[in-house]
N, C-alpha and C positions, 0 to 999 in steps of 0.2 A: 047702506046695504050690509045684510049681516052675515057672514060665510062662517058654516060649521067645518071645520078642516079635522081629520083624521091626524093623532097623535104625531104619527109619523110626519107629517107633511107642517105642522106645529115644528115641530124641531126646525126640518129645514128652514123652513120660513123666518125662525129665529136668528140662527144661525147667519144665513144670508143678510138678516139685516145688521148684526152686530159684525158683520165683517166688513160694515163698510160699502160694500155695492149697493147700497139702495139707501136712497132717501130717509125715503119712508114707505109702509106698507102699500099705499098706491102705487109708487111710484116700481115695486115687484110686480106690482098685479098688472101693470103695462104692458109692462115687461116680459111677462108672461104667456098675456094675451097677444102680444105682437109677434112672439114666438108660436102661438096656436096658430094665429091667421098667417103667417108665412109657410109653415109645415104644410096648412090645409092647401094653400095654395100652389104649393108643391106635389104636392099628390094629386091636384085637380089636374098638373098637367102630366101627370105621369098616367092618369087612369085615360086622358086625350089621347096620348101617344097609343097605350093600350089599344084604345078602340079602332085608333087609326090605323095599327099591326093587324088587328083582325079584320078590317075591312080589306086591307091588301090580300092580304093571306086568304080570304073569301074570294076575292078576285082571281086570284092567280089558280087555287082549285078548281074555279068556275071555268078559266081557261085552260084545265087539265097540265099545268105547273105544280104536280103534286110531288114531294118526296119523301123518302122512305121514314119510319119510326126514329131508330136510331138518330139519321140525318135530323131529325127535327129536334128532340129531346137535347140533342148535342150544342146544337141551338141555342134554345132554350136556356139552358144550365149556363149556357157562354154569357147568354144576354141579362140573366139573375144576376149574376155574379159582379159584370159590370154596374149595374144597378144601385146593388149591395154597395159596391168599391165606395161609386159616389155619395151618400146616402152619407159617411162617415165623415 
């Protein structure tokens, strides 16, 4: 397989490899890719959750559980934020 990498991404690559963490160039590109496929799989279940919040949230309007702007936004900003925390 032949990958054209961007100057930038040439450096690192370099780098990475001459510091010893990696094998060899395969053995980055794993390593890499098992970092994409965890990420993606992390957000598969964060966009679940998502969906999950809006189906409640539908429910609960549907049964006239509704509250104010502010009250939701404050929410909201609270739940981002937690999000955010973990994320790092």
């Amino acid at each position: 397989m032949t990958l054209l990498l961007s100057p930038e991404l040439q450096v690192f690559l370099d780098a990475q490899l001459q510091s010893g963490k990696y094998k060899s160039v395969e053995d980055l590109y794993i390593t890499a890719l098992q970092s994409f496929a965890d990420r993606e799989k992390y957000l598969q279940g964060k966009r679940e959750e998502l969906r999950e919040a809006v189906k409640l949230g539908t429910a609960q309007a549907d049964r006239g559980e509704k509250m104010d702007g502010e009250t939701a936004m404050a929410n909201f900003r609270q739940k981002l934020e937690q999000w955010r925390s973990a994320e790092v």
